[in-house]
N, C-alpha and C positions, 0 to 999 in steps of 0.2 A: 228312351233316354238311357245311354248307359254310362257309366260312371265307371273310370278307371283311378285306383288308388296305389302310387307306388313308394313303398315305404325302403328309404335309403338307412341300413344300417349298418354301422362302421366307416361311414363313406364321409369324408369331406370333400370339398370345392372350395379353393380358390381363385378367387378374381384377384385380377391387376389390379393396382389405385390408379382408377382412373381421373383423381384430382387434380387439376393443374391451379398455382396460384399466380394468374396474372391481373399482376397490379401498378400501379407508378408511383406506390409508397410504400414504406416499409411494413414487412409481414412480422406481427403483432407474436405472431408465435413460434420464431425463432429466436436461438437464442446468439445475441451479440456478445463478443467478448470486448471489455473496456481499458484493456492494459494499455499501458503507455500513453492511454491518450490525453490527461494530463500530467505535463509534466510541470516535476515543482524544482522551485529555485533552492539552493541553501539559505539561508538567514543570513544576512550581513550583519555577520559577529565577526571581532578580531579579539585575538587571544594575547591576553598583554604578560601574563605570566601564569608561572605553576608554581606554588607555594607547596612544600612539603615539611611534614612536623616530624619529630624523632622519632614516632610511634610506626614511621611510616604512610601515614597515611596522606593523600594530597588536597589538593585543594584549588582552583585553579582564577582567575583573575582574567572577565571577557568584557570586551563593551562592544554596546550595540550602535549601530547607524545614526541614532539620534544624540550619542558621546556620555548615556548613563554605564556605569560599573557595575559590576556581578561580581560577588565573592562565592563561587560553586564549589558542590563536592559531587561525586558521581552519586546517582541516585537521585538530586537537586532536578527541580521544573522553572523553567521560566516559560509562563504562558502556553504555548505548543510544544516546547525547545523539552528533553530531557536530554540529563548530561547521562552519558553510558560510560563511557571512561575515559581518563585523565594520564595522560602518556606524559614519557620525557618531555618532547616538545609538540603535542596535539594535544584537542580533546574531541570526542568521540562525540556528538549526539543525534538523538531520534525524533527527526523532524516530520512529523506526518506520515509516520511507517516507513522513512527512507533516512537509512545512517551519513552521517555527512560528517566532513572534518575540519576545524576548526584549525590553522597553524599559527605559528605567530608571524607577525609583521611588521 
């Protein structure tokens, strides 16, 4: 019996991947990107006025779809809704991570 021992040093070897994934459903361990896939609406707000005091600072006057009134200032939440800012004639807010704008009408 003879026995041959060959000892590889410094040496690598690479093989190809020889993996194929075929399947007829989604591969578990890729990664999917989800932007844009929903999209969201603005809030049905109308802006009825901007109220501004001597100090400068404003204040703004919104109602919503169902005909209740809001007296906001920037930095103010309703519910999802935050006001960002308070224009001449806008108001700015941050609806679900997406800015939207309110005008009057």
């Amino acid at each position: 019996m003879i026995v041959i021992l060959i000892f590889f040093s410094q040496c690598s070897i690479q093989f190809p991947d020889t993996f194929k994934y075929k399947a007829d459903f989604r591969d578990p361990f890729k990664i999917y990107s989800v932007k844009n896939v929903i999209k969201i609406k603005p809030p049905e707000f109308k802006l009825k006025g901007i109220l501004s005091s001597s100090q400068g600072k404003k204040s703004a006057v919104i109602q919503d779809k169902k005909g209740n009134f809001y007296r906001v200032k920037e930095g103010d939440k309703i519910g999802n809704i935050k006001i960002l800012k308070i224009k001449k004639d806008t108001v700015i807010i941050l609806y679900y991570g997406k800015k939207f704008k309110i005008f009057r009408k």
